[in-house]
C-alpha positions as a Markdown table, in Angstrom:
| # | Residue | x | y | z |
|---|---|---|---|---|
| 1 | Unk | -32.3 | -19.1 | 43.3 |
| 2 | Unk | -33.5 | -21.7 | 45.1 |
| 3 | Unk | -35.2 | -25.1 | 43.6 |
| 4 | Unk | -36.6 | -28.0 | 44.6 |
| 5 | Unk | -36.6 | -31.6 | 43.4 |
| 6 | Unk | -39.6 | -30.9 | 41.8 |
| 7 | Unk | -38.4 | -27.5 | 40.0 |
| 8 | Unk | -35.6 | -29.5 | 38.6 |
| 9 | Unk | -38.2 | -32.0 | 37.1 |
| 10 | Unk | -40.4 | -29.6 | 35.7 |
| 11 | Unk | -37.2 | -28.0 | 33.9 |
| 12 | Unk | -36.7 | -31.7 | 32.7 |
| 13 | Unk | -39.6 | -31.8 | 31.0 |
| 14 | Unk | -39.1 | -28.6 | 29.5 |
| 15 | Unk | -35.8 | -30.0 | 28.2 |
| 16 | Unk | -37.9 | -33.3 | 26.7 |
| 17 | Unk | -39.6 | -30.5 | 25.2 |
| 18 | Unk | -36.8 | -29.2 | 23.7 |
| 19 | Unk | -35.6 | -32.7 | 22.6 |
| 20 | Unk | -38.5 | -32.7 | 20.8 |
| 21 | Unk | -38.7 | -29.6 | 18.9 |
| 22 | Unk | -35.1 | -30.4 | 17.7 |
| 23 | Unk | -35.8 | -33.6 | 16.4 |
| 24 | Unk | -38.4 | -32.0 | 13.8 |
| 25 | Unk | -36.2 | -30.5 | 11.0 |
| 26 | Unk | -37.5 | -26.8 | 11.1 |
| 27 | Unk | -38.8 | -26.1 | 14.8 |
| 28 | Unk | -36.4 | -24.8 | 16.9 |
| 29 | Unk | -35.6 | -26.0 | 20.4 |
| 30 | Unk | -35.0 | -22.4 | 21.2 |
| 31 | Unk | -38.7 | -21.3 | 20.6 |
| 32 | Unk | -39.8 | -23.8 | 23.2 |
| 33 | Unk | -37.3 | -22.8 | 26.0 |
| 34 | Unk | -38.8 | -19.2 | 25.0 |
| 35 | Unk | -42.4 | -19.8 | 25.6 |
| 36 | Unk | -41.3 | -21.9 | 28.5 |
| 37 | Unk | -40.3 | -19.1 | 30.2 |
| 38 | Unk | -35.9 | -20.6 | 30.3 |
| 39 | Unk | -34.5 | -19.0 | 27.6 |
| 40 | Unk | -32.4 | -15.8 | 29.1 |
| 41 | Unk | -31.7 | -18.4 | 32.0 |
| 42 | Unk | -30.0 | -20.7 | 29.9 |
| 43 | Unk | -28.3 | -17.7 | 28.0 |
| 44 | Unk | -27.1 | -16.6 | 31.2 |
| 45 | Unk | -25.9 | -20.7 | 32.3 |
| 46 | Unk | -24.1 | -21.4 | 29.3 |
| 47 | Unk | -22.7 | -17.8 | 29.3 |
| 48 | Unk | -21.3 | -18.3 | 32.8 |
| 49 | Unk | -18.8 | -21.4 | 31.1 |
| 50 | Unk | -16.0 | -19.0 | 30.7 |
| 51 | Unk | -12.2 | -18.6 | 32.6 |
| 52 | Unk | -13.8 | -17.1 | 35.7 |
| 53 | Unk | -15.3 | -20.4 | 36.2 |
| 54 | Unk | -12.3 | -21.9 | 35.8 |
| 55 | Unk | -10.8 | -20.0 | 38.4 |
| 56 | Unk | -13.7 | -20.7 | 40.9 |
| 57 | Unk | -13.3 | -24.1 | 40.3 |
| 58 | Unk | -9.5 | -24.1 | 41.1 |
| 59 | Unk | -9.7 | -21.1 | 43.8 |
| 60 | Unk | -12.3 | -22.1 | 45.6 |
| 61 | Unk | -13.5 | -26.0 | 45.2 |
| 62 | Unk | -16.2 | -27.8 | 42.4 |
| 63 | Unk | -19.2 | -26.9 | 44.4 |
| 64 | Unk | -18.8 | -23.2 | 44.6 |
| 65 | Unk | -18.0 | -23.7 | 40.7 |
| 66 | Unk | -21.2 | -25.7 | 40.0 |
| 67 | Unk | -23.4 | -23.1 | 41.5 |
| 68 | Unk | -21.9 | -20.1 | 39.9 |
| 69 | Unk | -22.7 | -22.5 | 36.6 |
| 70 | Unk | -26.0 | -23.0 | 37.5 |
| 71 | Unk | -25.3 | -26.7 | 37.3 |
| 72 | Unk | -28.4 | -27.9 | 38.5 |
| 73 | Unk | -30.7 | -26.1 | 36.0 |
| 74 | Unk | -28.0 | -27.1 | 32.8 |
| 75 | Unk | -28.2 | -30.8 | 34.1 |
| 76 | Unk | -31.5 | -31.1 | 34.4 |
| 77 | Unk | -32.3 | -29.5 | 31.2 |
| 78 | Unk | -29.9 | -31.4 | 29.1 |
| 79 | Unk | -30.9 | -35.0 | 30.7 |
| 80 | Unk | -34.7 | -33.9 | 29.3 |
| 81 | Unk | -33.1 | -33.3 | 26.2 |
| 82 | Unk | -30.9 | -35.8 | 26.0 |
| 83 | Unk | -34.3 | -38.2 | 26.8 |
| 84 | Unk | -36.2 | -36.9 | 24.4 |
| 85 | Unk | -33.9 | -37.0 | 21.6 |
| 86 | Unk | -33.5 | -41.1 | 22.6 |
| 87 | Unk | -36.8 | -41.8 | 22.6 |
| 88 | Unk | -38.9 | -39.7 | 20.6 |
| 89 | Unk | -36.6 | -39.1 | 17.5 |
| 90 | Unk | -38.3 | -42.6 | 16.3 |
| 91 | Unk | -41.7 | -41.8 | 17.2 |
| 92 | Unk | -41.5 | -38.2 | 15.7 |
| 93 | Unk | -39.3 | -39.5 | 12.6 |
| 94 | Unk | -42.1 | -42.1 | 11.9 |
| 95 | Unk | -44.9 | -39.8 | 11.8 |
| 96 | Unk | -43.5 | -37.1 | 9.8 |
| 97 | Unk | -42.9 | -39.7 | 7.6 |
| 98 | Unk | -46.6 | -41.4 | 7.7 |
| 99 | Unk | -48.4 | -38.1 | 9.1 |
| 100 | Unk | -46.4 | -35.2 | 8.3 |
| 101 | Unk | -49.6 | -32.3 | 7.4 |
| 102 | Unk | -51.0 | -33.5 | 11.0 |
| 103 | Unk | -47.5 | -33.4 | 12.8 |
| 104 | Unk | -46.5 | -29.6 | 11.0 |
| 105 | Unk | -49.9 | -28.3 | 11.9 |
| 106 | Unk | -49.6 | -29.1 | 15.6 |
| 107 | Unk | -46.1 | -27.0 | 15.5 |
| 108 | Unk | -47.8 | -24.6 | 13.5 |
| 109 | Unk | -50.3 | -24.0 | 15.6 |
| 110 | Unk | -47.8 | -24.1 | 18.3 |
| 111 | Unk | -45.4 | -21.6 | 16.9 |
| 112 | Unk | -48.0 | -19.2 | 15.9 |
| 113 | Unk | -48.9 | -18.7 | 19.5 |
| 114 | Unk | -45.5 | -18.3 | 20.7 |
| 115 | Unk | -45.2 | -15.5 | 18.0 |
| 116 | Unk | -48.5 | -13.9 | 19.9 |
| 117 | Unk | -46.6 | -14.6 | 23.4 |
| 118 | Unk | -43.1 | -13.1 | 22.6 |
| 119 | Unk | -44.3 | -10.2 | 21.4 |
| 120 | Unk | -46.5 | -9.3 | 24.2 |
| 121 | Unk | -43.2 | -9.7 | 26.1 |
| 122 | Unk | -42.1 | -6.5 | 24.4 |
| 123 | Unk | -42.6 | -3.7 | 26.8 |
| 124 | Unk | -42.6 | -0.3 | 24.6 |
| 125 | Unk | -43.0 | -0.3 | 21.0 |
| 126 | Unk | -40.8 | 1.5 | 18.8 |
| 127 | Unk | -40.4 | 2.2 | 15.1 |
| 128 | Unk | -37.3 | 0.6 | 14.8 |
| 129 | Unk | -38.7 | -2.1 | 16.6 |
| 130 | Unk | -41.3 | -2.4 | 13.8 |
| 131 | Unk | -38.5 | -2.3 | 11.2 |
| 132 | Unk | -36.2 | -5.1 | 12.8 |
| 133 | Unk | -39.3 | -7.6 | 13.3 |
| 134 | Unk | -40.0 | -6.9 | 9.1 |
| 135 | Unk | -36.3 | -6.9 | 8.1 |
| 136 | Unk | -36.2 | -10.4 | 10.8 |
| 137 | Unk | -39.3 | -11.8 | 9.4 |
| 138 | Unk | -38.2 | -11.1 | 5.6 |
| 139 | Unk | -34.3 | -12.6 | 6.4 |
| 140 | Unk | -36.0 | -15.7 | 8.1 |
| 141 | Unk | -38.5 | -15.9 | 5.2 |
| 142 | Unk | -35.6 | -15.8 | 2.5 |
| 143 | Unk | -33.6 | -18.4 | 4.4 |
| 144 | Unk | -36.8 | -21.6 | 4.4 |
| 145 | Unk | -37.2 | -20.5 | 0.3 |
| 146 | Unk | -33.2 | -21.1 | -0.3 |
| 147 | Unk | -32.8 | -24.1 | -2.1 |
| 148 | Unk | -30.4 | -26.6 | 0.0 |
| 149 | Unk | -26.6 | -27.3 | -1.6 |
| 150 | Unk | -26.2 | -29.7 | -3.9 |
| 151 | Unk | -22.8 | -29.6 | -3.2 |
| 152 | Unk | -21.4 | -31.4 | -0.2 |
| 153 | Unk | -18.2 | -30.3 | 1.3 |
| 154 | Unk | -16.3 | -32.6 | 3.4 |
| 155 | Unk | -13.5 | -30.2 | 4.8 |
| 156 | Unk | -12.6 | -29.5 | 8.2 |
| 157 | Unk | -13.2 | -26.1 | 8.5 |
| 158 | Unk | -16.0 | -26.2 | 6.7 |
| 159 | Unk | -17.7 | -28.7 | 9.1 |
| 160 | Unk | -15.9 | -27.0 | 12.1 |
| 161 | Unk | -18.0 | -23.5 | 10.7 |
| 162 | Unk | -21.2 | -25.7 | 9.8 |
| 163 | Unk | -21.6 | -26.9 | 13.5 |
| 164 | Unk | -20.6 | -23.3 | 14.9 |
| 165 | Unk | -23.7 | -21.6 | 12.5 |
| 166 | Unk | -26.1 | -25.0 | 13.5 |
| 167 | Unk | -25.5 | -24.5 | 17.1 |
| 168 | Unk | -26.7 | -20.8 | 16.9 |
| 169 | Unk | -29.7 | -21.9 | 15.0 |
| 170 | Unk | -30.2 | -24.3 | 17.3 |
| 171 | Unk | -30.7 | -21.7 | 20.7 |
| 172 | Unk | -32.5 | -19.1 | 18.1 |
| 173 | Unk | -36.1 | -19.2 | 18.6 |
| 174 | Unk | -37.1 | -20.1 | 14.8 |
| 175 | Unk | -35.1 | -22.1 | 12.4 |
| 176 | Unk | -33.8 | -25.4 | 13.4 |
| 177 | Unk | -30.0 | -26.4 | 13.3 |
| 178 | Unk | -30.7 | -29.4 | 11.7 |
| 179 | Unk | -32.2 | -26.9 | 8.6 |
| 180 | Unk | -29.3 | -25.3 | 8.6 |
| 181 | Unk | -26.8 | -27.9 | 8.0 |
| 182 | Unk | -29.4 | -29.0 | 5.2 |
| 183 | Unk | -29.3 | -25.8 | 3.3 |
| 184 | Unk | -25.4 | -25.7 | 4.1 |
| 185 | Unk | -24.7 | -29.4 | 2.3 |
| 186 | Unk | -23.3 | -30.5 | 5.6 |
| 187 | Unk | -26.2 | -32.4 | 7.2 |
| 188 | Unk | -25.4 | -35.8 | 5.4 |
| 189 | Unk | -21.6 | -36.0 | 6.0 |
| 190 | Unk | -22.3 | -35.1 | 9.7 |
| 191 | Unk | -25.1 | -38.1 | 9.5 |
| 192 | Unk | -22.5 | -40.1 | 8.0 |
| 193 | Unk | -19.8 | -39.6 | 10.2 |
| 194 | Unk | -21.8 | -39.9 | 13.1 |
| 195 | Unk | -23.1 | -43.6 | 11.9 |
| 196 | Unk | -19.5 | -44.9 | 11.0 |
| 197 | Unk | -18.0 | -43.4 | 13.9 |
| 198 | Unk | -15.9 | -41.2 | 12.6 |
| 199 | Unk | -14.7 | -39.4 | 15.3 |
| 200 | Unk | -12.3 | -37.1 | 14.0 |
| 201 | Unk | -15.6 | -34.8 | 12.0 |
| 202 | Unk | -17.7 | -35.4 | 15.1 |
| 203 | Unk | -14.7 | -34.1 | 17.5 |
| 204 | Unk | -14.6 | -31.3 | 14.9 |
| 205 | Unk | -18.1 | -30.4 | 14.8 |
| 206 | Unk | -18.7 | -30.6 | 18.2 |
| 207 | Unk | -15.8 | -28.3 | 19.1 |
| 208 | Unk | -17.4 | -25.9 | 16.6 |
| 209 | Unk | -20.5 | -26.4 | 18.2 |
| 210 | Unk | -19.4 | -25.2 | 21.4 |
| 211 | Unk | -17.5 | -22.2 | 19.9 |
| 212 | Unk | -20.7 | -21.1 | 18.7 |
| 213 | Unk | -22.8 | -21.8 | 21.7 |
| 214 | Unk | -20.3 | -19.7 | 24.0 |
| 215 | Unk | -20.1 | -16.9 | 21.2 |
| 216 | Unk | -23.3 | -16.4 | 20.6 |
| 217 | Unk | -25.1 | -16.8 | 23.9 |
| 218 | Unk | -23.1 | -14.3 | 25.3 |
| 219 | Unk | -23.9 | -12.3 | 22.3 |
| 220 | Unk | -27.6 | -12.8 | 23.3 |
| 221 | Unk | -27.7 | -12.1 | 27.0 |
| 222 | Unk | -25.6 | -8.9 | 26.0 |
| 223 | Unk | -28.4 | -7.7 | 23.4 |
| 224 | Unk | -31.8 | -9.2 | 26.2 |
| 225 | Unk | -29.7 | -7.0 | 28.5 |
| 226 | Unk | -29.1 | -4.1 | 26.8 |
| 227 | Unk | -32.0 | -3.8 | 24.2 |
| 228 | Unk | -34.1 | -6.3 | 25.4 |
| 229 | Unk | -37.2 | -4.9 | 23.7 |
| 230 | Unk | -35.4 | -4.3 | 20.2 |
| 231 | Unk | -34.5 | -7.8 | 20.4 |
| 232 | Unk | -37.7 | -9.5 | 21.0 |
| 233 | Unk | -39.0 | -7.8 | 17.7 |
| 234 | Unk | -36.2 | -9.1 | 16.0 |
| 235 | Unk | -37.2 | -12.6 | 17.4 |
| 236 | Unk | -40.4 | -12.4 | 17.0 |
| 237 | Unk | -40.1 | -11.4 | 13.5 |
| 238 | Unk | -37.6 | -14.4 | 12.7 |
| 239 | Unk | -40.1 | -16.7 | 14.0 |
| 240 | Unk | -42.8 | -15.1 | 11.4 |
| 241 | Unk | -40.8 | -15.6 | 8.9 |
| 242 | Unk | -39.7 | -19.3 | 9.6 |
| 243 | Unk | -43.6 | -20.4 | 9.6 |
| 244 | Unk | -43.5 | -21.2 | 6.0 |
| 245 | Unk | -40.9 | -24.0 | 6.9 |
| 246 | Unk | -43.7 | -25.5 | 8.8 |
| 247 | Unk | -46.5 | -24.6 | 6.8 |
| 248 | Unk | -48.7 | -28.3 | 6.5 |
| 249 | Unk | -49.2 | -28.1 | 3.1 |
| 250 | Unk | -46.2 | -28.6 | 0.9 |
| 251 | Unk | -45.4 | -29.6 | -3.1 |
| 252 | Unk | -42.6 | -31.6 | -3.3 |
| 253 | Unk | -40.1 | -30.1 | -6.0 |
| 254 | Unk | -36.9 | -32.1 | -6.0 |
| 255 | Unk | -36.2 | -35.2 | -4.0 |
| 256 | Unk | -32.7 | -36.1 | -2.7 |
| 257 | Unk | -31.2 | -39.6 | -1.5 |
| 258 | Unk | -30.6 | -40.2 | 2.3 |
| 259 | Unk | -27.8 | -41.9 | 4.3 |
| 260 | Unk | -30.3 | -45.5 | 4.0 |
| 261 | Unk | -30.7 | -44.7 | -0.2 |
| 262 | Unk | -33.9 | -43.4 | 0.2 |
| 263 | Unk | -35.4 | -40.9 | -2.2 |
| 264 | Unk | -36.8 | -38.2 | 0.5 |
| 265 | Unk | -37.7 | -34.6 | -0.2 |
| 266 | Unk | -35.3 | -31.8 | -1.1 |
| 267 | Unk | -36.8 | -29.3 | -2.0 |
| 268 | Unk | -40.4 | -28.3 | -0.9 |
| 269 | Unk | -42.7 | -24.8 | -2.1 |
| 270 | Unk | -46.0 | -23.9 | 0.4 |
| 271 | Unk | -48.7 | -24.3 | -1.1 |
| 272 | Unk | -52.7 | -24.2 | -0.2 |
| 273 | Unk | -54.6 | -26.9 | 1.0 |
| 274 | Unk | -57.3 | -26.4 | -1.5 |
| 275 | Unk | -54.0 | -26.8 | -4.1 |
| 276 | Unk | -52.6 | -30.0 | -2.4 |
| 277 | Unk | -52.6 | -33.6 | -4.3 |
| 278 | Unk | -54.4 | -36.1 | -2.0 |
| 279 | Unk | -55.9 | -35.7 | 1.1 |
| 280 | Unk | -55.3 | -32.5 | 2.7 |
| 281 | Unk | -57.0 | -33.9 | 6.0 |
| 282 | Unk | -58.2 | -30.4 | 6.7 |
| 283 | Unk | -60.5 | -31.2 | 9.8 |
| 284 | Unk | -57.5 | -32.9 | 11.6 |
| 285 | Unk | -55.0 | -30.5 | 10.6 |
| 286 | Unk | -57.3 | -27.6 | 12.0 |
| 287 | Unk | -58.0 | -29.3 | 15.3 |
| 288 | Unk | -54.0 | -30.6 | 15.6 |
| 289 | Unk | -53.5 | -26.8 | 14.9 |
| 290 | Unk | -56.3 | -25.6 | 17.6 |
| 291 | Unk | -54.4 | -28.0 | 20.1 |
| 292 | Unk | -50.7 | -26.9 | 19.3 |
| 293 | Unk | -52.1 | -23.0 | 19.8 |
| 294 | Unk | -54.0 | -23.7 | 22.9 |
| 295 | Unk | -50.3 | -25.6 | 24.3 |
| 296 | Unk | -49.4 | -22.0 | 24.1 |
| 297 | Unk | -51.7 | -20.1 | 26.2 |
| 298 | Unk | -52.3 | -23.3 | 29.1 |
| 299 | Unk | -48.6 | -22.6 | 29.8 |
| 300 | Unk | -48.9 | -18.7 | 29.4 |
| 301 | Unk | -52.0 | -19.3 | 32.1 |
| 302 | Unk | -49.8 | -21.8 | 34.2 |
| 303 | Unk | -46.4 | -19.4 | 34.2 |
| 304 | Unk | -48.7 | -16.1 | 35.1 |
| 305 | Unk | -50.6 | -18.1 | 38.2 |
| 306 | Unk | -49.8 | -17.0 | 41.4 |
| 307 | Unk | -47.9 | -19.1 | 43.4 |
């Protein structure tokens, strides 16, 4: 297709977007390329990184090779990310930590619509479609209640498997990777290789990382272009399930230390606002929720505008 400068930019953004989402430990960077309208494309982008590219690149020159890549659009989305990871992680970091019920009902509020706007993306509604968004929404549920490993394993498979299942997380619209390496025991030696600079477990990691991303995108694009419809209920029904991650309210049940030996929370259970100890801020957290759903439908409103 063809873009423009500005096309590219807006696609950035989406990508700082992105960044953003993936800094919060259970919002998904993959939700936000959904309700941005990317997702299949970028399926379909990473998908194309395969031999036949390979062969393009070699047969017939690097900018034949970059287009049948979709370059361009991967580029310009990963820059965003890449942006946003640099410059918000701090911001977002610091007021999870100071603001965290205002911050997780903006995503809530956020996420909640995206639910409403994937499934209206669902063109004929089945039974089975009704039965994969429960059995999704129940399997999602299950994962946010399961307590993170105590247990940390340091092996190289293990960690080349850990960033394989994170990455796939990662593109799913729902869970976060970062959760999963959490639940998996994997997330502090990652954080700790990655601040000593140990680049043997970040080689690793990132080579399972991309093993996953090829695998599984192409596993995606197969199932949006072959039961497109099934699979949207399954989504749709994952990200359901994954709102108790970012439900506001939360009692803190264990605590664990961090890579700065810091006591931070470990394990959390959802509880009501009426329920929590200290200030709910229940007028903020409404409005901040209001806000995050109304995100939502100004960019449902913006994509459906004719042009």
């Amino acid at each position: 297709m063809s873009r423009k400068i500005k096309d590219y930019l807006i696609i950035g953004l989406k990508g700082v977007a992105m960044g953003a989402a993936d800094v919060v430990p259970g919002v998904s960077g993959g939700t936000i390329a959904f309700i941005s309208g990317i997702y299949e494309e970028l399926l379909q982008s990473i998908s194309n990184i395969n031999l036949g590219l390979f062969k393009t690149l070699k047969n017939e020159g690097f900018s034949k090779a970059w287009k049948q890549l979709n370059g361009n659009f991967l580029i310009s989305l990963f820059i965003g990310i890449f942006v946003s990871i640099l410059s918000l992680a701090k911001i977002i970091s610091w007021l999870l930590e100071n603001h965290p019920i205002l911050v997780w009902s903006f995503f809530f509020g956020l996420v909640s619509a995206s639910i409403i706007y994937i499934a209206k993306q669902i063109k004929k509604w089945h039974a089975i479609s009704f039965i994969l968004l429960i059995i999704a929404a129940l399997v999602a549920y299950k994962i946010t209640i399961l307590p993170p490993l105590v247990s940390e394993n340091s092996s190289i498979l293990f960690l080349f498997l850990a960033g394989a299942i994170a990455i796939c997380a990662m593109i799913l619209p729902g869970i976060s990777g970062s959760f999963i390496l959490v639940l998996l025991g994997a997330y502090k030696p990652i954080l700790a290789a990655v601040s000593v600079r140990d680049i043997k477990v970040i080689v690793v990691v990132g080579l399972g990382a991309i093993v996953g991303l090829l695998s599984f995108s192409r596993l995606l694009k197969w199932l949006f272009a072959n039961y497109k419809n099934f699979t949207l209920a399954a989504l749709t029904g994952f990200i359901i399930g994954s709102l108790n991650k970012i439900w506001p309210w939360k009692k803190i049940l264990t605590y664990r230390m961090n890579s700065h030996g810091e006591q931070v929370p470990f394990n959390e259970q959802s509880i009501s606002p009426f329920s929590y100890e200290g200030d709910p801020q229940l007028l903020y957290a409404t409005l901040l929720a209001i806000l995050g759903f109304s995100v939502i439908l100004l960019l449902e409103k913006l994509a459906n505008k004719p042009k």
